[in-house]
N, C-alpha and C positions, 0 to 999 in steps of 0.2 A: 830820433825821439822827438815826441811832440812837445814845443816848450811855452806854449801859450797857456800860462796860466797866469791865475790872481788879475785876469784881465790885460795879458800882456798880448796883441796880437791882436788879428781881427779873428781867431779860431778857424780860418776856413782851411780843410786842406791842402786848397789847390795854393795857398801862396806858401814860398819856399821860407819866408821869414817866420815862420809857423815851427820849422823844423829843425833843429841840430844833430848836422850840421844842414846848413840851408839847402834847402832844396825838397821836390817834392818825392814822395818812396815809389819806389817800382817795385817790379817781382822778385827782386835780390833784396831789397829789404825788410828787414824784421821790426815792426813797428814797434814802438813802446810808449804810451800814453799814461806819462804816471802822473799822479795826483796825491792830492790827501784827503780823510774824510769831511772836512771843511772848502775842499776846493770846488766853486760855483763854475770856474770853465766847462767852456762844450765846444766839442772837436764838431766839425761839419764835413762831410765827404758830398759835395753836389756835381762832380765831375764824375767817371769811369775813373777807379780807379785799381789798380791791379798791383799786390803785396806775396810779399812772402809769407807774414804769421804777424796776426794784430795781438798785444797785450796792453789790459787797458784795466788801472787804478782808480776806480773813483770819480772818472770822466763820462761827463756825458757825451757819447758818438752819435751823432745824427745823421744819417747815408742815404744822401737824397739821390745820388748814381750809384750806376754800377759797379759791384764789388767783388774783387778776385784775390781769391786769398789760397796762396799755393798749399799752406800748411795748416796752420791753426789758430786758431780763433780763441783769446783766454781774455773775456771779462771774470774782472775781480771785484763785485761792490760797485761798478759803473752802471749806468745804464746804456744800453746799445739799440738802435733803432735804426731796422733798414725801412726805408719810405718804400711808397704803394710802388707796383710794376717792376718794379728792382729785382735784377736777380743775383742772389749772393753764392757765389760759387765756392764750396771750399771742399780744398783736395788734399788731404791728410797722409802723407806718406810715412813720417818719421816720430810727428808727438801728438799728444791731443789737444783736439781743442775742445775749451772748456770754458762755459759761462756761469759766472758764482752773482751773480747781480742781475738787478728785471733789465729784462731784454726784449724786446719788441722787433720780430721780425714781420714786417709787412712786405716782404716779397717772398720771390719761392726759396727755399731753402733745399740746394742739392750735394748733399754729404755723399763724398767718394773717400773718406776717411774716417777717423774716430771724435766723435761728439760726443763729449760731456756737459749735461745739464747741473746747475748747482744752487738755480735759484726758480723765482716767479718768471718764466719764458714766455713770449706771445708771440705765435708764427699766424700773421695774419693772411698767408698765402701758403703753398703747398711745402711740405717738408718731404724731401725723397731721401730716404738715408740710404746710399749703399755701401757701404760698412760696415762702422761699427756706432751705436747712439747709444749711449747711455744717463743716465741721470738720477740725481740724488736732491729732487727739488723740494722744499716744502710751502712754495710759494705755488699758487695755480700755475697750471701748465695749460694753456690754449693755444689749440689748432683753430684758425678759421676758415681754416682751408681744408685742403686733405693731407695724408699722411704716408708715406708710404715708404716700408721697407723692403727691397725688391731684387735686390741683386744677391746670386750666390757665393755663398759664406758669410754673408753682414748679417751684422746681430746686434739687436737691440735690447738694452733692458731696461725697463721703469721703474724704478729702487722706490720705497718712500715718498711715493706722491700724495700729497696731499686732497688735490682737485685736479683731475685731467678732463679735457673738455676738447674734442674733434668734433667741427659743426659740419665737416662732409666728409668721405670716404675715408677709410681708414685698413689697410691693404699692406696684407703681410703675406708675399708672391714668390716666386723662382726659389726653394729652398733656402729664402732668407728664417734665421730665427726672431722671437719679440720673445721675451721674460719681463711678465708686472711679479715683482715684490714685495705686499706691504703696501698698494696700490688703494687710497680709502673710499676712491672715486673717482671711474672713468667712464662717460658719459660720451657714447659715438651718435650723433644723427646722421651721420651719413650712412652711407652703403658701408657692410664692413664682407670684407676677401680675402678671405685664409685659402689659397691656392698653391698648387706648381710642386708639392713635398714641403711646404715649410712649415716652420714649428712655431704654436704659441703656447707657451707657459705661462698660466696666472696661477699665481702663490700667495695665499693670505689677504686678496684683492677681489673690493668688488667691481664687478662690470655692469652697465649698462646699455643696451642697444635697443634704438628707439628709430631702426631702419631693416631695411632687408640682409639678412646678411649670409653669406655663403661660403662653406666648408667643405673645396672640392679637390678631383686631383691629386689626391693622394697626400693634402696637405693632414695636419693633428693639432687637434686643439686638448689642451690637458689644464682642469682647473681641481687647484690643491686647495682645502682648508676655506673654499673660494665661494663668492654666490656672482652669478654672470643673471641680468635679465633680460627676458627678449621682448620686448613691447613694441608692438607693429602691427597696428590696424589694417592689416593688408593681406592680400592674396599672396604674397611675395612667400614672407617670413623668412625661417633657416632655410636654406638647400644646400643638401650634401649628398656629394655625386661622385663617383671614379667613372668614367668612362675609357679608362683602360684596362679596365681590370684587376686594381691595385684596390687597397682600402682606404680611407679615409677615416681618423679614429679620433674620436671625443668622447674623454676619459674624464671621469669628475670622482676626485678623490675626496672626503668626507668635506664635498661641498654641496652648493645646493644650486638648482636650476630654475627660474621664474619664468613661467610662459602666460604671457597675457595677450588676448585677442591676437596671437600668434599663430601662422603657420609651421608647424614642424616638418620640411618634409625631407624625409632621410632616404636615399636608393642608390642603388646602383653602387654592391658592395661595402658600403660607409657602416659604420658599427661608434652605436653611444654605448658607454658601458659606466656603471656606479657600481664605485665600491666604497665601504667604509664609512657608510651611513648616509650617504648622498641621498639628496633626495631632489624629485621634480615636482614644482608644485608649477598646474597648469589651471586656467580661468578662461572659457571661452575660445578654446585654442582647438587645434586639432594637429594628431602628431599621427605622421603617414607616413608607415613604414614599405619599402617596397624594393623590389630586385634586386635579391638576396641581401638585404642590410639588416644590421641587427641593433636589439635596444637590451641590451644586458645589465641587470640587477642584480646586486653581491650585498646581501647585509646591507639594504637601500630599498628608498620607497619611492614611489610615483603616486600623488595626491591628486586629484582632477576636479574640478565643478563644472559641470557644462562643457568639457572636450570630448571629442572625438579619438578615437583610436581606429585607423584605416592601414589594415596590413595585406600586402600584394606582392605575387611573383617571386614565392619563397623567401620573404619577409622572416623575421625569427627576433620572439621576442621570449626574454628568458629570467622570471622572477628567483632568485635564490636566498632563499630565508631573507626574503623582503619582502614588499609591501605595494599592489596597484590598488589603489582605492579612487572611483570614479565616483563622484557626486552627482547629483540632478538638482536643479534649482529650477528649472523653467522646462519647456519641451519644443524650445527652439531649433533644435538639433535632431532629427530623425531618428540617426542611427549612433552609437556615443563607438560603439566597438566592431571593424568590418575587418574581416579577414578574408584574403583571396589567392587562389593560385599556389596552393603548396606552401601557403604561410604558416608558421608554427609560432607558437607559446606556449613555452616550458615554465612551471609554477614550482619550483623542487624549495626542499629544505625549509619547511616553516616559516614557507611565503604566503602572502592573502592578497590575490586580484578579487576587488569587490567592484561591481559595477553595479550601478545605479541606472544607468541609460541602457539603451536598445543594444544588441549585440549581434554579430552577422559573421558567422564563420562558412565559407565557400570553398568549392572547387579545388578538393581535395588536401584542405588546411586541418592543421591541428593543435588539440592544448595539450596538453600535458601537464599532471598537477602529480606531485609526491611530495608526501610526508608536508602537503601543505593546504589552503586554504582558499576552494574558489566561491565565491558568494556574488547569484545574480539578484539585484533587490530592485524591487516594482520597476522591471523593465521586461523586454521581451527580448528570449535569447533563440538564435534562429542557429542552425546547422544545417549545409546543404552541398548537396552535389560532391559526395562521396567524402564529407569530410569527416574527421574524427575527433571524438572528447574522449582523456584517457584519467582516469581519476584511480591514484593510487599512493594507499597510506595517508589517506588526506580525508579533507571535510567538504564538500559541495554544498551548499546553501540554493534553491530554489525558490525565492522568494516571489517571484516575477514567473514569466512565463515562456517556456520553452519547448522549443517547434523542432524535430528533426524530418527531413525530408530528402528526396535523391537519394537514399544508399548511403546517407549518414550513421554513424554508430559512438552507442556512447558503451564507451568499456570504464566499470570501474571492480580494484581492487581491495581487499581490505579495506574497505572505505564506507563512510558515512554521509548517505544520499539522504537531504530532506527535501521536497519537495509542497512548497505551499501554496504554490500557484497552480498553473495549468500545464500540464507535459504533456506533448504528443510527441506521438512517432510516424509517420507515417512512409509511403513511397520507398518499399523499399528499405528504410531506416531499421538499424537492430540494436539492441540494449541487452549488455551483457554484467551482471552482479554476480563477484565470487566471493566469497568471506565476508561479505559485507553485511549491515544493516540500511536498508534501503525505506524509508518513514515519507507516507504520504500522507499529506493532510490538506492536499488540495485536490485536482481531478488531475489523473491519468490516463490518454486515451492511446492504443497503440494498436494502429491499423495498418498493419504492413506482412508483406511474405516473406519478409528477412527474420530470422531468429531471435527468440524474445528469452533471455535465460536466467535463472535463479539459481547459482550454484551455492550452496554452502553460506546460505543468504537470511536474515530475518528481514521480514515484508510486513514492515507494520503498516495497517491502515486505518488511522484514528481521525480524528474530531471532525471535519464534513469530506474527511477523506474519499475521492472514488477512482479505482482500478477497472477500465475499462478496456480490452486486451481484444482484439477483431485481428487473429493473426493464427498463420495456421502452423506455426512450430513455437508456442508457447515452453519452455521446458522451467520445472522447478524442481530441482535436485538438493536435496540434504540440508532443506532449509526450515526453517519456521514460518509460518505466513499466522497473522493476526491479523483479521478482519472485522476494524469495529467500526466501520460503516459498510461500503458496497465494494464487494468484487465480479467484476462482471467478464467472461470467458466467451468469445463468441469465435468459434474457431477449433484449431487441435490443440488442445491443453495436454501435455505428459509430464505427469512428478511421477519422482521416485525416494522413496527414506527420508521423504519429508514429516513435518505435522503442520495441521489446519485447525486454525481454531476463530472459531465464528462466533462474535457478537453482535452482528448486523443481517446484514446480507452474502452472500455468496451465492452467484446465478453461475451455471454452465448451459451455451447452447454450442451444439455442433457436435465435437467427440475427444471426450475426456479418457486419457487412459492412467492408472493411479496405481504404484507395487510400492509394500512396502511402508504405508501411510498408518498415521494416528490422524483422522478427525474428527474432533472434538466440537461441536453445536452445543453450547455454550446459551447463549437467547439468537435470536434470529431465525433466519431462517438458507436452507441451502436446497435449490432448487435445482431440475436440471429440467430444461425447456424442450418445449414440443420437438418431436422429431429429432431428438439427440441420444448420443450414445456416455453410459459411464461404466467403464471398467477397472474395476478395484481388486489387485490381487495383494495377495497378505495384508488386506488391510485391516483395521479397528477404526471401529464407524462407531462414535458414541453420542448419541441424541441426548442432551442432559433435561434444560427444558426450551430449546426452540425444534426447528421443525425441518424435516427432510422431505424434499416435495418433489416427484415428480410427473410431470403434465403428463398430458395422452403424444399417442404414439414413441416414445422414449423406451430404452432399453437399459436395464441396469445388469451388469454382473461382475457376482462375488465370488473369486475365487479365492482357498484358503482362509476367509473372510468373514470378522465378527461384527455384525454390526449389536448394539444395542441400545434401545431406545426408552429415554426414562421423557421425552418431550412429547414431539405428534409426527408421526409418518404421515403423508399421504400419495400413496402409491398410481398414478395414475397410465405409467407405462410398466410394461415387462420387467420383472425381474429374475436374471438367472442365477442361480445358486450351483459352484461349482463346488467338486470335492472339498473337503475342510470347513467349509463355511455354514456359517447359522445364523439367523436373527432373531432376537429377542425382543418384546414386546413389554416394557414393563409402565405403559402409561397408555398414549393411544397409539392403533394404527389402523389408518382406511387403506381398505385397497380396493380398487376398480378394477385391476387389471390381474396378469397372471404371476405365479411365484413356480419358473420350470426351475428342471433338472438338466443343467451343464456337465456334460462329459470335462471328465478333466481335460482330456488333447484340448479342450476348444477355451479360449476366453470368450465369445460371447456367441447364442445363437439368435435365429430368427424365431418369429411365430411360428410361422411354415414348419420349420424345420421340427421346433416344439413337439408342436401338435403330432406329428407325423410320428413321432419316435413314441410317444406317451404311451403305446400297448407295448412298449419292449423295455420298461425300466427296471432295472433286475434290483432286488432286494439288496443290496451290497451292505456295506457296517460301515463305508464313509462317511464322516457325519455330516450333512447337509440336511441340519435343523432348521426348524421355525418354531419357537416357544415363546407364547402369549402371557403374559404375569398381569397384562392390563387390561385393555378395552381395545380390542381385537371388531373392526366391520368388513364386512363387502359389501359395498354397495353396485357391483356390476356382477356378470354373468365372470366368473375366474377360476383360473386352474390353481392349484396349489401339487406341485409333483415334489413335495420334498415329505418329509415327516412332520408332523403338525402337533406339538404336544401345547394343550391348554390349561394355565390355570389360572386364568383370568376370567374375563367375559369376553365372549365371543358370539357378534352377533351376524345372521344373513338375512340382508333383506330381501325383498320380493326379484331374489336371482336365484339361479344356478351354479353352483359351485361345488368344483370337483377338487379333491382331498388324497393326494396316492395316499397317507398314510395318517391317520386321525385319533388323537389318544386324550381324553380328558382329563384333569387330576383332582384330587383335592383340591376347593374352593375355586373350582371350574364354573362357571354360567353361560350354559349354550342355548341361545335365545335365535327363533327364526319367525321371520314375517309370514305372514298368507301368502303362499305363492311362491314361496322358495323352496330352495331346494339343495340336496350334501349326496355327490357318488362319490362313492370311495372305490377299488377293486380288494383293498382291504377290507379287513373288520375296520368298522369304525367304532372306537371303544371309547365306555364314558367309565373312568376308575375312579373318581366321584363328582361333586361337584351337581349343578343341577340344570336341568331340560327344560326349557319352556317354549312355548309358540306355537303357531299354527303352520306346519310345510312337511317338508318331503323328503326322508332319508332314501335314496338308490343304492342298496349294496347290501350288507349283513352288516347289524348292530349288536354291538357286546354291552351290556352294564351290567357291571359289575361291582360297582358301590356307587351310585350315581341316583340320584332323584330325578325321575321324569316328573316338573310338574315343581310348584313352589308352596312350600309350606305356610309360605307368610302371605301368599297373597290369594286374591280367588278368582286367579285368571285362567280361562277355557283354554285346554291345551287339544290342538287337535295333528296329529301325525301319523303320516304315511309311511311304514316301511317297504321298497320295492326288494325283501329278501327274507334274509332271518334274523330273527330278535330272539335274543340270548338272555337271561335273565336270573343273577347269582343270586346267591344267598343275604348278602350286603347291601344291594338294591331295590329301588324305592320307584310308584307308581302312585301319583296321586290327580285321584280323578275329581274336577270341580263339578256337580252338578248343580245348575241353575235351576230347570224346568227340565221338562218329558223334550224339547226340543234344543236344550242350549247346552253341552252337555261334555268335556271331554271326554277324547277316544283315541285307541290306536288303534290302525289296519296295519295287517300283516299282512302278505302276501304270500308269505312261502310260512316256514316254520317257526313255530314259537315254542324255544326251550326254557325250560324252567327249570329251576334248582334252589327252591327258597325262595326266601326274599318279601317284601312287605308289599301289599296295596291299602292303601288309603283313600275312602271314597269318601269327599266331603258334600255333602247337602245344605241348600240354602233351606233355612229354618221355615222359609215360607213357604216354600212348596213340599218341605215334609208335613209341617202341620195340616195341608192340604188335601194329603192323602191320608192319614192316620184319621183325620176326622170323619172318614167315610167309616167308620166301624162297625154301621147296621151292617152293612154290608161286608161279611167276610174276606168273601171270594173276587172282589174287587184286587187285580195287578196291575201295578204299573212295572213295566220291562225295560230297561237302558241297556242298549249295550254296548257297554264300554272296551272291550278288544275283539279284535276281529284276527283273525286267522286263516290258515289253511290245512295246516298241521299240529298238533298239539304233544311235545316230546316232554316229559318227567324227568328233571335231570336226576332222581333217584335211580334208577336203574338203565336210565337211554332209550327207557320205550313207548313206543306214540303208547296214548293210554286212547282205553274206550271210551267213546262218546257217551253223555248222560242221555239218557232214552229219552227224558220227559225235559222238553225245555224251557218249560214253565215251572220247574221243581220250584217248591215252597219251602225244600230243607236249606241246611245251613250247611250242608256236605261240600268244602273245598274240593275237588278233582283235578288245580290248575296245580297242585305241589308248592303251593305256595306254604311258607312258615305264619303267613299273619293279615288277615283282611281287616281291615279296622273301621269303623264309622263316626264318622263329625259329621258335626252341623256346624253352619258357618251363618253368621250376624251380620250382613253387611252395615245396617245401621248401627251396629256399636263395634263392627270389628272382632268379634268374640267368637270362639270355636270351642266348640265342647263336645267330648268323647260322647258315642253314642252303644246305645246294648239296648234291643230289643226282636223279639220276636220276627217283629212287623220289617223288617231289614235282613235282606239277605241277599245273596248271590247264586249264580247257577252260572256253569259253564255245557256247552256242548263239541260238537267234535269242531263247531269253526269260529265260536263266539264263549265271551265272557260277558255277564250280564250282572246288569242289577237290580232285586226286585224289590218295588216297596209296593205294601199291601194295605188295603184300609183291613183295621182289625179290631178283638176290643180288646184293650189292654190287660196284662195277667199280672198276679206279684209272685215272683222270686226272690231268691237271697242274692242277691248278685249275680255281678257279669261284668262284662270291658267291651262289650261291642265286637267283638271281633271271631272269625271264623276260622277254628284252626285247621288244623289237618285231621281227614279220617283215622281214625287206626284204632284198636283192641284198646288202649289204657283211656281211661280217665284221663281228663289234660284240664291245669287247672286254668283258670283268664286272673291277668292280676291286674288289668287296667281297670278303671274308674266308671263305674256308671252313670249312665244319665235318665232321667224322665224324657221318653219318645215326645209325650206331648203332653201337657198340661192339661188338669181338667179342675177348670176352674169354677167355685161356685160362687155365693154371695157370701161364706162365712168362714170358708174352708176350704184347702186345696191340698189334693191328694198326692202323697209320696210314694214313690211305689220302689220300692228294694227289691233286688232280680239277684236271685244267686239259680246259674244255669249249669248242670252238671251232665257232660255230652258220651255216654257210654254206648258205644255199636252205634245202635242203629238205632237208640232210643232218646227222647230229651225229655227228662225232667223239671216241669218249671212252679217253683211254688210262688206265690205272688201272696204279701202279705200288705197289706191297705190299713192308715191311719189317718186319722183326722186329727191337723195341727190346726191352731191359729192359722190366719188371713198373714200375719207378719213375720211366720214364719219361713226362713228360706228355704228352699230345695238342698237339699242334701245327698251325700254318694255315700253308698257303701262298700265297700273293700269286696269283693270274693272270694271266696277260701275252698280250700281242697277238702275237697270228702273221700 
């Protein structure tokens, strides 16, 4: 025992009078330096000196040599200090040693036993523990040195430290353990090396590392409750490695991990894993996953600004109902997210990786997202060289811009695709939606021979949305598409049990094949471009008010197939109309081109083919309609091989157009330019509705309650029939005559039946009074002949009837079997038409003309008439139309009325004319005719 106190002694060790009993200690003895807290002695150790076990009260130890302590080392409340270069050996076989007082070690400290710390400790040279080192300190604990626990079985643990401070390496090696407890701050600058299998536990401790440090070897770092950071301005940063094949595992239980201006770089089988709320938060770092390592997320997030994420050589990183969120502050960084080599990222359980920055998945890598949340925002996300995106039960956010390329494919399921940026596909790359809704609203371009698929899909395309699709197996199956900007189709497009609904655009160029669809044009318009094919079987084509367009050389066909149109058609390729199918006109529709007849075997044919077949199309009851309800044009030379019913307006202009089957209806308008032209091998039947223009019927004409000719207006109708014209009881002829030269007419070429029916010959007032004024002169005719013929049939009995001998007849004798010739005059300067009845007006037909005479005359007075020429025959027949004065004779004081009652028995005409003189301001007046 050391007895030098209260100043008894010179303190040094080395004198024996220091000591009871005297003499100096060796390795057999057990020192004991006691004191009390009042006691100002200080023990000196300046020689080598070598002990069994120091205990020391209250004493200060000062250990200017070397010190060899076989057992243990137990400061109590003393201070202990080994001086610089000193090395203090202690070898702990049977108790601990343990320091409860500031302790100052300035040489290396190498622990082959158990070390307990109990106070403020200062190792200002290297601590090697192989052991066991523990400690319970609340005084700072500094390393100035390094630290190292190294040998197998020694274990260290950090209880309650206050401040820990390692100013260089810090090395936990060979399956030694370390355990922080309650650790408030440990601060490494040196290197820190968790290798060889061994273990470190931080629990309820923070760490900081403010050096390179490394997690290799199959060593494990596990921080509980804990936040560890890694601050290291260097290329170095974390590296974690097996190169035997083992793993290396950093496990962070509902703690947290700080990476500043950090390297993370993890490979070669090493696996981080959060669970239980863990989170990483990284600033300027870059975290590089590679050779099969993994970064695993449980109920945990990874926050970034400015890192990088670089994954390679079947890397796997694995979001579960957690949280990557990648921030952008700057665009220092190229690329924020790189995947390479059969790298994977799993996104499952109502997790969200959001990245901010540029994104780069390669060489045959993959994500996988379910029942969770991927969102790229103002960044460009890249996929290449066979890699895959698999989205399912989840949300994908496209904010940014995204490139697939090489034989890339993005598969999503049940899932919610919005897209706001730019998406391509190209090289190769295929994109597959089933159940999902897939919402663009920025541009979509996808140029590739890999398969493009819409299964059981809604496509919406809204606000500057555009679908631009350059692929030749397009497929959209059982889906919805909305297009309320641009869909563009340049390639092979096949839906099937879809619907299409267009409020913008919808273009198809190439070849469209469609069974089974609702299209619905809506405004916009839906085009199919030059040189393309569109095949629609069972479909419903409804034009509401935009526009179905197709260019020249284009082929359309409808099998089973209704289209109808309440918008604007404009047809400028082929259309073929298979079994089942019709179209409806109920607003406009042009056509330039032809409308055949598809055999049902066939979905679409050629021109060629067409044309060639068109004398063999058999009369069948399939319905393969076309009915007009609107504004029906041709404007080119076209076929029409289906049945054609009208009851709209229907106009041709200066073409040729052939009609297999032609039927007009009620409030029909068939209007032709000069120069045009309608074959039918049909009747072409007009069952009402009204005729006008100047062109050319090829074939047999039926009307049968139909107006040739407009009652409203006093336009010159002139028409060519190259056959027969049929003409019922119900049907109407009205002829405008202008002058002797301006005049409507029909030619007939073959036969003209009659069977009833009205003509209405109106005269321009000016050139009647023209002729009536000649009335010296009797025998003065003017001759029009307004039908022409070849044959002339009575539909009374079916027999060509005899030609009138004299074909200048002056009588009013009908021959044509007509029920009713009637005469107007027509005002064009005020518009006004008024019935006409007089002598001077009559008709004559012969075996090949119908004509119209007007005669200069002098006027007669009768009791009435109606202008009009009935039928020959034995009875009296009475006129119950309105008469008119032929022509005015006007004097200076008085103008004459003249009242015509004409009563037409055989072959006689009675006409009495009775003449009064009214007043100048008296109006013209009619009288009624009555039956005698």
């Amino acid at each position: 025992m050391w007895i030098s106190a209260n100043g008894v002694g010179d303190g040094n060790a080395e004198n024996p009078l220091n000591w009871n009993p005297n003499g100096v200690p060796t390795i057999n003895n057990q020192v004991l330096i006691d004191g009390t807290s009042d006691d100002l002695s200080k023990l000196t150790i300046n020689n080598p000196m070598s002990i069994y076990s120091l205990t020391d009260y209250f004493i200060d130890v000062d250990v200017n040599g070397a010190l060899t302590c076989e057992d243990i080392i137990y400061n109590l409340w003393g201070t202990f200090v080994i001086r610089n270069n000193i090395t203090a050996s202690i070898y702990n076989n049977t108790f601990l040693t343990e320091i409860r007082g500031p302790t100052h070690f300035k040489a290396t400290v190498d622990n082959y036993g158990s070390f307990s710390l109990d106070y403020g400790v200062i190792f200002y040279k290297d601590v090697i523990n192989r052991y066991s080192f523990y400690n319970n300190v609340i005084a700072p604990l500094v390393f100035y040195g390094s630290f190292f626990t190294s040998d197998p079985g020694s274990s260290t643990l950090l209880y309650q430290l206050k401040d820990f401070y390692i100013y260089e390496n810090f090395l936990v090696i060979n399956e030694a353990s370390l355990e922080f407890n309650k650790v408030e701050k440990l601060e490494v600058h040196g290197s820190t090396i968790f290798n060889g299998n061994s273990n470190v536990d931080i629990d309820q401790s923070t760490i900081a590392l403010y050096n390179s440090s490394e997690l290799s070897e199959g060593a494990n770092l596990k921080l509980k409750q804990s936040v560890i950071f890694f601050l290291f301005d260097n290329i170095n940063g974390l590296l974690m490695y097996n190169s035997y094949g083992n793993s290396n595992e950093f496990n962070l239980i509902d703690s947290q991990l700080v990476l500043s201006k950090y390297f993370f770089n993890i490979q070669y089988n090493s696996v981080i894993t959060l669970l239980e709320k863990s989170i990483i938060t990284a600033s300027n770092s870059h975290i590089r996953l590679t050779s099969n390592s993994k970064l695993l997320l449980t109920d945990s997030s990874i926050a970034s600004n400015d890192t990088k994420l670089t994954m390679s050589s079947s890397s796997f990183l694995q979001l579960n109902s957690s949280y990557y969120v990648v921030g952008l502050s700057s665009l220092n960084i190229q690329t924020f997210c790189i995947l390479l080599d059969d790298s994977k990222i799993n996104i499952i359980n109502n997790s969200t990786f959001a990245i901010e920055g540029p994104m780069d998945l390669r060489d045959n890598s993959t994500i996988f997202v379910v029942d969770s949340n991927l969102v790229i925002a103002n960044a460009d996300f890249y996929t290449k060289n066979n890699s895959y995106v698999s989205i399912e039960n989840s949300i994908f956010q496209m904010k940014g811009n995204f490139f697939m390329m090489n034989s890339s494919v993005l598969d999503i399921k049940n899932s919610t695709l919005y897209i706001f940026g730019y998406y391509g596909a190209v090289s190769n790359s295929g994109f597959h939606s089933h159940n999902s809704s897939v919402n663009i609203g920025g541009y979509v371009i996808m140029s590739t021979k890999a398969p493009i698929t819409f299964d059981n899909t809604v496509l919406n395309i809204f606000s500057d949305g555009s679908f631009f699709c350059e692929a030749p197996n397009l497929l959209i199956k059982d889906s919805l598409v909305a297009i309320q900007k641009y869909f563009y189709s340049f390639g092979s497009f096949n839906s099937i049990n879809s619907t299409f609904i267009v409020y913008k655009t919808m273009e198809i160029k190439g070849y469209f094949y469609g069974e089974s669809l609702e299209i619905t044009i809506i405004t916009g318009n839906l085009t199919i471009v030059e040189n393309s094919t569109f095949v629609c079987n069972y479909c419903n084509i409804v034009i509401q008010k935009g526009q179905f367009i197709t260019l020249d050389n284009t082929s359309i066909t409808l099998k089973g197939t209704t289209m109808k149109n309440g918008g604007k058609v404009v047809s400028g390729g082929q259309i073929h109309l298979s079994p089942g199918s019709s179209i409806t006109n109920d607003n406009e529709f042009i056509l330039s081109s032809d409308i055949l007849k598809s055999s049902s075997s066939s979905s679409s044919s050629s021109s060629s083919s067409s044309s060639s077949s068109s004398s063999s199309l058999s009369d069948d009851n399939e319905l393969q309609t076309l009915l007009n309800q609107g504004l029906f044009t041709f404007i080119n030379d076209s076929k029409v091989q289906v049945q054609m019913n009208s009851s709209g307006q229907l106009i041709i202009g200066k073409n040729q157009v052939e009609i297999e089957k032609f039927q007009q209806e009620i409030g029909g308008l068939f209007s032709m330019e000069k120069g045009g032209s309608m074959f039918s091998k049909s009747i072409i039947q007009f069952q009402g509705g009204s005729i006008i223009g100047n062109g050319s019927f090829i074939g047999n004409v039926s009307n049968s309650a139909a107006t040739i000719g407009d009652s409203n207006t006093s336009i010159i109708n002139k028409f060519k029939i190259s056959g027969n014209y049929r003409h019922e009881s119900n049907a109407t002829i009205i002829f405008n005559v202008e002058n002797e030269n301006d005049f409507s007419s029909i030619e007939i070429l073959n036969e003209f039946f009659v069977n009833g029916g009205l003509v209405e010959i109106k005269i321009n007032i000016e050139f009647l009074e023209s002729i009536l004024k000649q009335f010296s002169n009797n025998n003065f005719t003017s001759k029009i002949d307004l039908i022409s013929f070849s044959t002339l049939i009575n539909g009374s009995d079916s027999t060509t009837l005899p030609p009138n001998q004299n074909n200048n007849s002056s009588s009013n004798n009908n021959t044509l079997g007509l029920d009713k010739i009637v005469f107007k005059s027509y005002d064009k300067s005020s518009n006004n038409e008024k019935v006409l009845s007089n002598d001077c007006i009559s008709t004559s037909s012969s075996s090949s003309k119908f004509s119209l005479l007007l005669r200069s005359c002098t006027p007669k007075n009768n009791d009435g008439g109606d202008g009009s020429d009935g039928d020959n025959n034995d009875q009296s027949k009475p006129i119950t139309s309105k008469a008119w004065i032929a022509g005015p004779i006007v004097g200076a004081v008085a103008v004459a009325i003249i009242a015509v009652t004409i009563y037409v028995k055989k072959d006689r005409i009675s006409i009495f004319i009775k003449m009064k003189k009214i007043s100048a301001q008296t109006k013209l007046k009619t009288i009624t005719s009555r039956k005698k």
